[in-house]
C-alpha positions as CSV (number, residue, x, y, z in Angstrom):
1,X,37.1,-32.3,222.3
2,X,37.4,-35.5,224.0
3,X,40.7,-37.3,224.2
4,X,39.8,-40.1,221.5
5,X,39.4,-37.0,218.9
6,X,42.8,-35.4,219.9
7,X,44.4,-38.5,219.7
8,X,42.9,-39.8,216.4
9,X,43.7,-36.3,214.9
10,X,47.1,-35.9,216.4
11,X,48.2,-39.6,214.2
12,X,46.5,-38.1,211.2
13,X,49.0,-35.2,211.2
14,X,52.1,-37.6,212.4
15,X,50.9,-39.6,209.3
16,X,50.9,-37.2,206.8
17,X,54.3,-35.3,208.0
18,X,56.0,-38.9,207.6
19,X,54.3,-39.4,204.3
20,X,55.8,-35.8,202.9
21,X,59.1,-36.9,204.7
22,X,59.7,-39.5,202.9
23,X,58.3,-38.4,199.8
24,X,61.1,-35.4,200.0
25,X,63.7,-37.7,201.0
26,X,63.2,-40.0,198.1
27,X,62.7,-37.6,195.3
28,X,65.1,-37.9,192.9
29,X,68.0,-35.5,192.4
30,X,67.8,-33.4,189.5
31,X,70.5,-34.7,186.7
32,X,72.4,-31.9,185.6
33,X,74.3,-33.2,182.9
34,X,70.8,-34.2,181.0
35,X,69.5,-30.6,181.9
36,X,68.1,-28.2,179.7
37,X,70.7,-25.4,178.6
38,X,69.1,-22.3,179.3
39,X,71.5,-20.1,178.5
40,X,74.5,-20.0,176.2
41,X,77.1,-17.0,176.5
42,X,80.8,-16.6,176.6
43,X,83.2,-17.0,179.9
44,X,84.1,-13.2,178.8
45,X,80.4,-11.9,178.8
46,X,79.2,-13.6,181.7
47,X,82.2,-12.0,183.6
48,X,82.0,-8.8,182.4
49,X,78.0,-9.0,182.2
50,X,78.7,-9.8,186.5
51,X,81.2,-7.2,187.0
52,X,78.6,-4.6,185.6
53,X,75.7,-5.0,187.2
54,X,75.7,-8.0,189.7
55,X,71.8,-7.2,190.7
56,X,70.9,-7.9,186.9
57,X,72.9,-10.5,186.3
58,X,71.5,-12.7,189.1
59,X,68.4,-12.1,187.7
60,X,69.6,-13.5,184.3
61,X,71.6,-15.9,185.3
62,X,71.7,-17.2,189.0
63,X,70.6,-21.1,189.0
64,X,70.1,-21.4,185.5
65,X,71.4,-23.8,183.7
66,X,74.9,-22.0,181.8
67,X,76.3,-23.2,178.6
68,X,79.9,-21.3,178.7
69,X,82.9,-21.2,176.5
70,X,86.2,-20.0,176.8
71,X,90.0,-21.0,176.9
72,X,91.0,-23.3,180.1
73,X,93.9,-21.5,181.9
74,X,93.9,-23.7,184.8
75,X,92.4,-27.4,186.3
76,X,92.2,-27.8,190.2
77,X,91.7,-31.4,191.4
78,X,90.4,-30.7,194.4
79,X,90.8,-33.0,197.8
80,X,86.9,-34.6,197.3
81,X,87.6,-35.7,193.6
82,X,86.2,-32.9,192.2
83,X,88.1,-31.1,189.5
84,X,87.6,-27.1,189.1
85,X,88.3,-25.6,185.6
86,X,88.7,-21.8,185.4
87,X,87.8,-20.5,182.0
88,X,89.4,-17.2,180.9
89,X,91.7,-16.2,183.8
90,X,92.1,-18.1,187.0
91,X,90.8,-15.2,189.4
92,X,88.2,-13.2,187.1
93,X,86.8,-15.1,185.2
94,X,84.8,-18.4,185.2
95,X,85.3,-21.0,187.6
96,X,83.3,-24.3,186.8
97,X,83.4,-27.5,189.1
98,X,82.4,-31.0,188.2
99,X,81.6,-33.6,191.2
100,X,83.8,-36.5,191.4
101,X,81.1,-38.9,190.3
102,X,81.8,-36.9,187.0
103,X,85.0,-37.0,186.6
104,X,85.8,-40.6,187.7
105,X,83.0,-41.5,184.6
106,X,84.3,-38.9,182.5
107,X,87.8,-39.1,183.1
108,X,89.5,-39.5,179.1
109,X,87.2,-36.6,178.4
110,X,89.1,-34.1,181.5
111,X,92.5,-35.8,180.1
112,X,91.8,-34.8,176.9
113,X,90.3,-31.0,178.1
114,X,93.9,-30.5,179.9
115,X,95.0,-29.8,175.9
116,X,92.3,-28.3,174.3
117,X,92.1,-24.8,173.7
118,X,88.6,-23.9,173.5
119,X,86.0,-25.7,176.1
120,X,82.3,-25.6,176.3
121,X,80.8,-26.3,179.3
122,X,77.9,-26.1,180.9
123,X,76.6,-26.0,184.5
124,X,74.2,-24.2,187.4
125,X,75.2,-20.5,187.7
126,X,75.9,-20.1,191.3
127,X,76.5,-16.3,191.3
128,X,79.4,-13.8,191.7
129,X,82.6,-13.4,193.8
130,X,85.5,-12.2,192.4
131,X,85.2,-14.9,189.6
132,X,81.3,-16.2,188.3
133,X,81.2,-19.7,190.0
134,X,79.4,-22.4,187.6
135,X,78.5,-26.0,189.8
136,X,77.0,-29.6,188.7
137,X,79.3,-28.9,185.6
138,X,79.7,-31.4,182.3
139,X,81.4,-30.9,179.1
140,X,79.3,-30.1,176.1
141,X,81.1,-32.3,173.0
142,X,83.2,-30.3,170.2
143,X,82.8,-31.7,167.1
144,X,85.7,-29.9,165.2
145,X,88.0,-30.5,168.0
146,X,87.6,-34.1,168.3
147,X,86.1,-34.6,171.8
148,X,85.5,-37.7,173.1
């Protein structure tokens, strides 16, 4: 190959990789709050379902989208804004976080869950430590409880 070829071949590829990059870099992010629910279970089930068989459960569950419900026992406004709420007991049982972009739009709707007794929530299942951890959380509305 001559040196012409190399070099006209060498600015097609540089082309195309900065085509793809910024293709990827612009692609939107996926919203999580308008996301399909793919499953609905109880904090209870998912946590026991976890403690079980962790191997299965990831295959069920891990970055799906997770409608959960269960009582609040505690809220954890953490130092970036984000709020963690852990459903069903604080170290074994579901711990979901919402971003801070959430909670600074949603923020009657977190005063108002600090009261309520029953939450449904839902969010990407992250996996498994001692607690299942659910991310990119939002509330799902509760009609006989009035939600706002």
């Amino acid at each position: 190959m001559n040196k012409k070829r190399i070099l006209i071949l060498f600015a097609g590829v540089m082309l195309a990789v900065a085509v793809i990059g910024f293709y990827q870099f612009n692609k939107p992010h996926k919203n999580y709050e308008k996301a399909k629910v793919e499953v609905t279970i109880s904090a209870n089930l998912l946590h026991d379902t976890f403690n079980s068989d962790e191997q299965k459960a990831n295959r069920e569950y891990l970055n799906k989208i997770i409608e959960v419900s269960g009582q609040p026992v505690s809220y954890d406004h953490n130092a970036n804004g984000s709020v963690t709420i852990c459903l069903e007991d604080e170290f074994m049982g579901v711990s979901c976080t919402f971003d801070s972009l959430y909670v600074v739009k949603n923020y009657e709707r977190f005063k108002w869950a600090q009261k309520a007794e029953l939450l449904k929530i839902k969010g990407r299942c992250d996996g498994f430590l001692t607690d299942v951890r659910l991310s990119k959380c939002s509330f799902i509305p509760m009609t006989h409880q009035n939600a706002p």
